[in-house]
C-alpha positions in Angstrom: 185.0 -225.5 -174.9 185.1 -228.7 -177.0 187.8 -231.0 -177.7 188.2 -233.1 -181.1 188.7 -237.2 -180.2 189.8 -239.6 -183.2 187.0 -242.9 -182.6 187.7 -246.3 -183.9 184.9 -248.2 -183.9 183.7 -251.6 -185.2 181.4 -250.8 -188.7 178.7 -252.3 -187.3 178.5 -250.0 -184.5 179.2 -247.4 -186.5 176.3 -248.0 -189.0 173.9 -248.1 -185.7 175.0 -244.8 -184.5 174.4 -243.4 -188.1 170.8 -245.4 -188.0 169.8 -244.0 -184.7 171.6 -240.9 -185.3 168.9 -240.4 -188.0 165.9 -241.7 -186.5 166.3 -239.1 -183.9 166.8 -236.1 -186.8 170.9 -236.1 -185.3 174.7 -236.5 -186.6 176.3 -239.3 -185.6 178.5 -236.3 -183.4 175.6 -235.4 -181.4 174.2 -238.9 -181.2 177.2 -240.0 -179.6 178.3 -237.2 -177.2 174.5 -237.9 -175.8 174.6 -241.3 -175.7 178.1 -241.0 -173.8 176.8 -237.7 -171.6 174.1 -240.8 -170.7 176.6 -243.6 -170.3 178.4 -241.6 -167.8 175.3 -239.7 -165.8 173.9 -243.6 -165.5 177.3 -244.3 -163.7 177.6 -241.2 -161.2 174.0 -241.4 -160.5 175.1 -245.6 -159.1 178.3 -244.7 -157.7 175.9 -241.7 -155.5 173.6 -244.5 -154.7 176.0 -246.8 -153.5 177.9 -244.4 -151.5 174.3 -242.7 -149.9 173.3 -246.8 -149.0 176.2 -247.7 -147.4 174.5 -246.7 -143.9 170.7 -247.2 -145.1 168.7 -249.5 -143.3 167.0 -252.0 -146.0 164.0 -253.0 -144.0 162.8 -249.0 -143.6 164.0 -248.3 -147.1 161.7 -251.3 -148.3 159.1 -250.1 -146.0 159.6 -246.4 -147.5 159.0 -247.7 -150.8 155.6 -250.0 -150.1 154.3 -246.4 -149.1 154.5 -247.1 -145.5 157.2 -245.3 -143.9 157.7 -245.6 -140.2 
């Protein structure tokens, strides 16, 4: 199902979607629903992070990630 959303945007912004929309071989439609699908996948996959750390131990997490884990 898709929905229909009225956008104001600043022109410049708007001529930077239409350039990038193009560069990738895009509309500006699909250019932004990705860039927004990314926008919000960037946020959930921080807010899981946060929330998963909350009880991490830094030292065996640093450890983990030199390639030495305990």
């Amino acid at each position: 199902m898709k929905a229909r959303v009225s956008l104001n945007l600043p022109q410049s912004l708007k001529k930077a979607a239409e350039d990038f929309a193009a560069k990738d071989g895009v509309s500006v439609n699909q250019y932004i629903a990705l860039a927004l699908a990314e926008k919000i996948g960037a946020r959930g996959a921080a807010e899981f992070f946060v929330e998963r750390g909350k009880d991490g131990d830094p030292e065996r997490a640093v450890a983990f990630l030199e390639g030495r884990p305990e």
